[in-house]
C-alpha positions in Angstrom: 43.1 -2.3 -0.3 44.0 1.4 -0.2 41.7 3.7 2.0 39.6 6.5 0.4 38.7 9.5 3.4 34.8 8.3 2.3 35.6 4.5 3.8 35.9 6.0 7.0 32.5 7.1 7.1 31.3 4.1 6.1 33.1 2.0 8.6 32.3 5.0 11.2 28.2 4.3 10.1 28.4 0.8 11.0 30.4 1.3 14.2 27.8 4.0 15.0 25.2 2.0 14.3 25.9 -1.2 16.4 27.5 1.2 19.4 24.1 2.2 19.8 21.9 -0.6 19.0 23.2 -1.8 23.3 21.7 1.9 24.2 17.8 0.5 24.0 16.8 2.9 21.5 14.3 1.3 18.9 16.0 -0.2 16.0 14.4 2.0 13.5 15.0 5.2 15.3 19.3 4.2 15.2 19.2 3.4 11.7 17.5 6.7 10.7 19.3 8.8 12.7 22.6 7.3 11.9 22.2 8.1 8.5 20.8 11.8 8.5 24.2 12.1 10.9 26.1 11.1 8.9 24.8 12.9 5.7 25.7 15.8 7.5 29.3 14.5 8.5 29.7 13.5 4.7 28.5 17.2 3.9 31.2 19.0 6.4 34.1 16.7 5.4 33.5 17.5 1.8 33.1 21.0 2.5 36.7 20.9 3.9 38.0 18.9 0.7 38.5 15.7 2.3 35.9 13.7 0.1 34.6 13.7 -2.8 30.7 12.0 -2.3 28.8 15.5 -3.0 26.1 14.5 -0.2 24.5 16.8 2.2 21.2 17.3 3.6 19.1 18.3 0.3 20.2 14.9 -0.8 17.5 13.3 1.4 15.2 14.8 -0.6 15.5 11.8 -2.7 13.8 9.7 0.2 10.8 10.7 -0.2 10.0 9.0 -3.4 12.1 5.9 -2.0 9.8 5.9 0.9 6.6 6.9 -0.7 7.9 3.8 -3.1 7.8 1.8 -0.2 4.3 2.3 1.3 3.1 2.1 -2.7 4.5 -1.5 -3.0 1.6 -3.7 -3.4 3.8 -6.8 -2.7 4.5 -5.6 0.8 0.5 -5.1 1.7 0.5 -8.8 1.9 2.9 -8.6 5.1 0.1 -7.4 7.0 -2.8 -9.6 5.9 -0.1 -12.5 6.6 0.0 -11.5 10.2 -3.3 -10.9 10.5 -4.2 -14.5 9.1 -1.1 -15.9 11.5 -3.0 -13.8 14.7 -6.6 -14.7 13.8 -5.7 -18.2 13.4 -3.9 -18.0 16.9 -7.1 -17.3 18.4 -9.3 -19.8 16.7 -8.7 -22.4 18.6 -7.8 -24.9 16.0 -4.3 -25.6 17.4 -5.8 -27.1 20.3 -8.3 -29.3 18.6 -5.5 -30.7 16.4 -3.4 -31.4 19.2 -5.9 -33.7 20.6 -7.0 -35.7 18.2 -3.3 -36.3 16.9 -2.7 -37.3 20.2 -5.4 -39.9 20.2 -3.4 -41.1 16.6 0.3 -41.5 18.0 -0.6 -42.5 21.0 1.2 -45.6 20.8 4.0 -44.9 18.8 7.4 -43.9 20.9 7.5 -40.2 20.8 4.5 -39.6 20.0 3.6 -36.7 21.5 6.7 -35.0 20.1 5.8 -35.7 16.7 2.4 -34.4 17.2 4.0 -30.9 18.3 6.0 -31.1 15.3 3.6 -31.9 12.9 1.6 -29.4 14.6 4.2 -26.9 14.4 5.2 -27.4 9.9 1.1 -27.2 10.0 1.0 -23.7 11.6 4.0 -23.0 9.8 2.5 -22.6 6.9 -0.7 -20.7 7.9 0.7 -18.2 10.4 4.3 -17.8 9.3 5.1 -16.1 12.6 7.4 -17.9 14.9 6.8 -15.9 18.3 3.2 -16.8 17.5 4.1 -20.7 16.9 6.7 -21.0 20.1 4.2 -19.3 22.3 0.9 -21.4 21.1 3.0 -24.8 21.1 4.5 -24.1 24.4 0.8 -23.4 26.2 -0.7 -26.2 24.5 1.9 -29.1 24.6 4.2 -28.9 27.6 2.0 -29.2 30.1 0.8 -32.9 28.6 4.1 -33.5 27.5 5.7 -33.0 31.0 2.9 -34.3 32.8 3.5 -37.8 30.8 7.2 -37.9 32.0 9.0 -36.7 28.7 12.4 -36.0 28.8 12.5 -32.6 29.7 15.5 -32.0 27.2 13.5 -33.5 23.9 10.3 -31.4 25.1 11.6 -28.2 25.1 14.0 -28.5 22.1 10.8 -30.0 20.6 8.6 -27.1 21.0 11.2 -24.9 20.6 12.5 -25.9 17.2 8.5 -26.8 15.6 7.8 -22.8 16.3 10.5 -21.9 14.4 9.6 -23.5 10.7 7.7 -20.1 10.8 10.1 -18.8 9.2 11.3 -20.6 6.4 7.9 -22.7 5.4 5.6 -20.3 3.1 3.5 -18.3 3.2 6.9 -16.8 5.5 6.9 -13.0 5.8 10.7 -13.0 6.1 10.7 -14.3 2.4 7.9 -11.7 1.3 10.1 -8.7 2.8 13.3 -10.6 1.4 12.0 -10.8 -2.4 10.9 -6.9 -2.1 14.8 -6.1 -0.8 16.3 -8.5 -3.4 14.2 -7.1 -6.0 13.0 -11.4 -6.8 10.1 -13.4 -7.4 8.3 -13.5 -3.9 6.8 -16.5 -5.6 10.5 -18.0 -6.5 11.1 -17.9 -2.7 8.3 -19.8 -1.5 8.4 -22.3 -3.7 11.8 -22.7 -3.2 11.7 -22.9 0.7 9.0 -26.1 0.4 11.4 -28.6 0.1 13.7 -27.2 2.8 11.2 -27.1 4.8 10.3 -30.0 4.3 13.2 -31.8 5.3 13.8 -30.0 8.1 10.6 -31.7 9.4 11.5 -34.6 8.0 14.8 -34.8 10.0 12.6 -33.4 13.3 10.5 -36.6 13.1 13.7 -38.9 12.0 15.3 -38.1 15.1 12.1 -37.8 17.4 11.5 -41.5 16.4 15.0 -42.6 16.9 15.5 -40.7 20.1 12.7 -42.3 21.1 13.3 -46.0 20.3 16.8 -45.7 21.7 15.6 -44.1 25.1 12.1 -45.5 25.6 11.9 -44.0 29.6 12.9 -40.6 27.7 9.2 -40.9 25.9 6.7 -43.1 27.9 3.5 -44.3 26.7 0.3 -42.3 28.0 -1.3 -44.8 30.5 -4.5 -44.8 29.4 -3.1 -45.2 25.7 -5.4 -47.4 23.4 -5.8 -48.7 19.9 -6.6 -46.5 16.9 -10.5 -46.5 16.3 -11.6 -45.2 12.8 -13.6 -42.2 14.8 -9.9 -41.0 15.8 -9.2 -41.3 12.5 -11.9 -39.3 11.0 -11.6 -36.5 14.0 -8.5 -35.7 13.2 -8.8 -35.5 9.3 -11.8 -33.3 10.7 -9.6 -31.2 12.8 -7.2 -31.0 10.1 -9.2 -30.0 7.3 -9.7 -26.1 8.3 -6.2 -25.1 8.4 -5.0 -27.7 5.4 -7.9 -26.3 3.6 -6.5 -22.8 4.2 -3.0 -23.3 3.2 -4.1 -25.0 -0.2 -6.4 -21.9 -0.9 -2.8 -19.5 -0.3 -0.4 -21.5 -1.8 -2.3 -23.4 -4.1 -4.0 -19.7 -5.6 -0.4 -18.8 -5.3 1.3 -21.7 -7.2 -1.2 -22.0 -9.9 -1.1 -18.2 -10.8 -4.7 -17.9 -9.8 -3.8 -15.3 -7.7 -0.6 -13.4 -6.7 1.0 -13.1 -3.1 -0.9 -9.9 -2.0 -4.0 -11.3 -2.8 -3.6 -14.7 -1.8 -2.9 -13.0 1.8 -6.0 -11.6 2.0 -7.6 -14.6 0.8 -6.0 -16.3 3.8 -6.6 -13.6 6.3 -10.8 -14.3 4.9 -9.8 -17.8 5.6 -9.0 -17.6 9.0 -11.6 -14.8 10.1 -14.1 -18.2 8.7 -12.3 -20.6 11.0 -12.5 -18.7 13.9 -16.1 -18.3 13.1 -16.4 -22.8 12.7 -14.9 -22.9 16.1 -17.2 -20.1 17.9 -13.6 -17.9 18.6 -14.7 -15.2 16.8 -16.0 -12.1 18.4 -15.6 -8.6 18.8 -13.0 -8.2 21.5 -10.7 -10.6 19.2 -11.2 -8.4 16.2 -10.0 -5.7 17.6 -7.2 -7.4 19.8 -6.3 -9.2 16.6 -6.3 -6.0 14.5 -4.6 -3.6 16.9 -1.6 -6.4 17.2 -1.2 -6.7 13.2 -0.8 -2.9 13.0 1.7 -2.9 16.1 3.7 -5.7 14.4 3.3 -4.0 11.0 4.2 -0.6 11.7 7.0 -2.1 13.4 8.5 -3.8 10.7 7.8 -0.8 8.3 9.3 1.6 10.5 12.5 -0.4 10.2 11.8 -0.4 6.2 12.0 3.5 7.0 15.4 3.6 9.0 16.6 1.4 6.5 15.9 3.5 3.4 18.0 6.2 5.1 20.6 4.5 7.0 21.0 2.7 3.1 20.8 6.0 0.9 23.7 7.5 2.9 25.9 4.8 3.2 25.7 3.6 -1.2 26.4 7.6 -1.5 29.2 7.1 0.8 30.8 4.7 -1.4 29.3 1.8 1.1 28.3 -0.7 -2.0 31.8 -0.5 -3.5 33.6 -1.0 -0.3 31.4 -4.4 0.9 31.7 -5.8 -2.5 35.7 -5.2 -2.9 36.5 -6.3 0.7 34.4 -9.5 -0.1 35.8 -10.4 -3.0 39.5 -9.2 -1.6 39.4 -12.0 0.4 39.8 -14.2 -1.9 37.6 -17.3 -0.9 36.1 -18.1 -3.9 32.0 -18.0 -4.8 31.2 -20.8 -2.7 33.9 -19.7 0.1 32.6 -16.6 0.2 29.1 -17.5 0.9 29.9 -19.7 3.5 31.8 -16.6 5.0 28.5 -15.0 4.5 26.5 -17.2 6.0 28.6 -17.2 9.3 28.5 -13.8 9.3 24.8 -13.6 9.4 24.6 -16.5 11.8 26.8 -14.3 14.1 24.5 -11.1 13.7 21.5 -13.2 14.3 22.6 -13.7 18.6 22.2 -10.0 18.2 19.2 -8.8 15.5 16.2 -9.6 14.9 16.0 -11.0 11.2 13.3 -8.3 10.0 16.6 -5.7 11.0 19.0 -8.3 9.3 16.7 -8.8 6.2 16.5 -5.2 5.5 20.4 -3.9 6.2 22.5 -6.6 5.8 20.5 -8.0 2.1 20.5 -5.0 0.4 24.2 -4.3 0.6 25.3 -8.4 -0.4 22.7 -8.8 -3.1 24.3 -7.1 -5.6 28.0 -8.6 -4.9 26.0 -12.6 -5.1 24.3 -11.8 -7.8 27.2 -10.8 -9.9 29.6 -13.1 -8.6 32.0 -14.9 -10.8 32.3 -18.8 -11.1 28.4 -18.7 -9.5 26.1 -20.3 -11.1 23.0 -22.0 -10.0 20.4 -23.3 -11.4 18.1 -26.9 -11.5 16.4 -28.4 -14.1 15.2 -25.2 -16.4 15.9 -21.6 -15.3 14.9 -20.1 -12.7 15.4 -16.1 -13.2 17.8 -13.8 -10.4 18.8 -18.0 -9.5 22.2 -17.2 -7.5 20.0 -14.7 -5.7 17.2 -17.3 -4.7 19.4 -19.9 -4.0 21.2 -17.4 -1.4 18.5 -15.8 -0.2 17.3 -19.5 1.0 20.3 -20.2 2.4 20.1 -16.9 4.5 16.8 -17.5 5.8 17.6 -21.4 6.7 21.0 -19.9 8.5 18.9 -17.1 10.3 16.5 -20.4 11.1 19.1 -21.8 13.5 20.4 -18.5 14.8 16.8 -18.5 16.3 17.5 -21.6 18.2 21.1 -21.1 19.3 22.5 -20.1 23.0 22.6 -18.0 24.7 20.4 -15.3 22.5 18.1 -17.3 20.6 15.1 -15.7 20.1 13.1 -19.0 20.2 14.5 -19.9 23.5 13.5 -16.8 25.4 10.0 -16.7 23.7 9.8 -20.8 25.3 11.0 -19.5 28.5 8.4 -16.8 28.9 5.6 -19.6 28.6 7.5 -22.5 30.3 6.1 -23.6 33.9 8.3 -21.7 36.6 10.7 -24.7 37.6 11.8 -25.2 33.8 15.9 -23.8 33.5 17.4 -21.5 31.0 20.0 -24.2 31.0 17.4 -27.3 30.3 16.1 -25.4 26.6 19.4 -24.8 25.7 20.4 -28.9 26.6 17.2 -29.4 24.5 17.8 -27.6 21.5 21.3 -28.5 20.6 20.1 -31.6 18.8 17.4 -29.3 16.7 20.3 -27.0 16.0 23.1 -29.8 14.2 19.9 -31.0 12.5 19.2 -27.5 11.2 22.8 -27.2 9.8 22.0 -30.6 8.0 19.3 -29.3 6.2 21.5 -25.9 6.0 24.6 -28.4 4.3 22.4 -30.1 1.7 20.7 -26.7 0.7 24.3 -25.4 0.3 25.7 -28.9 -1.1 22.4 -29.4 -3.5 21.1 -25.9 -4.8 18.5 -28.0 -6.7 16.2 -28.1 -3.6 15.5 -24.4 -3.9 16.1 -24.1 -7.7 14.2 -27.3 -8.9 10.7 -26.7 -7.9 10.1 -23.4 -9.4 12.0 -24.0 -12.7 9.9 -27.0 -13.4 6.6 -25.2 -12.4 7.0 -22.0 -14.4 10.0 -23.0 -17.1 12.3 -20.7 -18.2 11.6 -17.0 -17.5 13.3 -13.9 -18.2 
């Protein structure tokens, strides 16, 4: 591939841009900064003849309406009503109360305290959608019993560790909201999409758990004072399990049905959990405000990177940027399928190193465009799903970024489980633990990739064919 002078700058804005993501500076700060630079380098070198982009400074003018577009997107005000619901709920206490009466039910099955935490974890999944959040919460609650009982250190910690992290992927996940709004698809698509993988992933958690278990019994003892099922266990925890279930059906279901779209499910749900809070006497004003000041921390956090983005973006598709990722791509010469495999490595890479919110908002943008358009691609289940290469691969994406949070030595799971973890607990005993979590993960991530019906099948059925 022959070298136009405006590559360089585009190859010189990602160099840039990762040289100084190891200075510390914020992540939003590098981005925007990098590109208003880099407009001006763009302007001089043109000014001297060597390119031909036409950028300088007054072409930033044009952020401002990409920005102002930004804060006007009504699909992005259910981010923060998400985290506020995912916050709220951390606070109400129902965690807890689920995680001892599901005790009291697997009490004598084998692993059964693992398979509480993960059941636990899929049901916070999908009513907090935050996996700091879920690692932290799971981590406080369930390895002090869990250690206390003599479980295998390993299988506890990879446990924990791997239940926070279906935060991401089951719905209502953020990542997927900000990931529609990038891709310019159906928020909706995505979460219906990401049940089933979801679902399996949990599925394969308890699979294992249970074989693990069986295979290894002094890995997983019995409680001592273990006893028989009594049909008031049974009815606490459907109790204890009714709040939070009760919740996600009133998101997704409202969702699913087309009662109600994303942004107003979330604040539907972020009603919901202020309600729950209020059933388990968790609610007062010292947790309002706690509760409110972290959503707008977290928030303006992740729109502050939407900022850096728009700019760092803007300057590098004027630079030629878009052209150059799309022929280098397809100058490889993998193949559709080849090529998002080579994708999908490349993002597992960058997720030792970024957080996804940096990775959904630079790294999507630029491959969108190439997937969706790529030849010999095409995916769909049973009906038609619309933008379906782009749904499909956007799954795959978050599934992949999924297991990057689990994986040594800079998984962000791991460190979030370390933080929480009794004093004596190693570094080196959560990474033994999770490495089982992590080959099941790329299971889930092989059938996704192997059978694209999983993402594709749910929606097209649900809502038909729609263009």
């Amino acid at each position: 591939m022959e070298f136009a002078s405006e590559n360089y700058l585009v190859i010189g804005m990602f160099v840039t841009f990762i040289a100084l993501l190891f200075t510390g500076f914020p992540v939003a700060f590098v981005l925007a900064g990098v590109g208003i630079i880099f407009s001006g380098v763009a302007y001089y070198t043109d000014s001297l003849g060597w390119t031909m982009t036409g950028l300088d400074y007054n072409t930033l003018n044009m952020l401002v309406g990409r920005i102002f577009g930004i804060m006007d997107n009504w699909v992005l005000i259910a981010l923060p009503m998400f985290i506020f619901m995912g916050l709220m709920l951390d606070k109400s206490g129902i965690a807890e109360k689920m995680m001892r009466s599901m005790q009291k039910l697997f009490g004598k099955v084998r692993g059964g305290l693992s398979i509480t935490v993960t059941l636990i974890g899929i049901i916070l999944a999908a009513s907090t959608g935050i996996i700091g959040a879920s690692v932290v919460m799971l981590g406080l609650m369930a390895l002090p019993i869990m250690l206390n009982q003599k479980y295998d250190r390993a299988l506890t910690l990879g446990t924990v560790a791997a239940s926070g992290c279906l935060g991401i992927l089951i719905p209502p996940s953020i990542m997927l909201v900000i990931m529609g709004d990038v891709l310019g698809i159906s928020v909706l698509d995505l979460f219906m999409g990401a049940v089933f993988p979801g679902l399996i992933l949990g599925f394969l958690y308890v699979t294992y758990i249970l074989i693990f278990c069986n295979l290894f019994p002094d890995k997983a003892p019995l409680a001592s004072d273990h006893k028989n099922i009594e049909l008031k266990d049974l009815l606490q925890v459907i109790i204890d399990i009714v709040p939070p279930a009760g919740l996600i059906l009133a998101v997704l279901g409202s969702i699913f049905m087309g009662v109600a779209t994303v942004t107003e499910a979330s604040g539907v749900g972020a009603l919901g959990a202020v309600i729950i809070a209020l059933f388990n006497k968790k609610f007062n004003f010292k947790i309002l405000k706690e509760v409110v000041m972290n959503t707008m921390n977290v928030s303006a956090y992740i729109f502050a990177i939407f900022v850096g983005a728009t700019v760092f973006a803007l300057v590098l598709r004027l630079c030629g940027g878009d052209e150059l990722i799309e022929s280098a791509l397809i100058g490889l010469g993998f193949g559709p399928y080849g090529l998002i495999l080579f994708v999908m490595a490349v993002v597992f890479f960058l997720g030792f190193f970024l957080d996804w919110i940096e990775i959904s908002l630079i790294i999507l943008p630029l491959l969108g465009p190439v997937i969706e358009n790529l030849p010999g691609l095409d995916i769909n289940g049973f009906g038609v799903v619309y933008n379906a290469n782009l749904v499909w691969f956007a799954l795959l994406i978050a599934v992949t970024l999924q297991t990057s949070f689990l994986t040594p030595p800079v998984g962000f799971a791991i460190f979030y489980l370390k933080g929480v973890a009794p004093a004596d607990v190693k570094l080196t005993e959560i990474y033994r633990g999770v490495i089982p979590f992590i080959i099941l993960q790329l299971i889930g991530l092989a059938l996704v990739f192997l059978f694209p019906a999983l993402v594709t099948w749910l929606p097209a059925v649900a809502y038909g064919n729609r263009f």
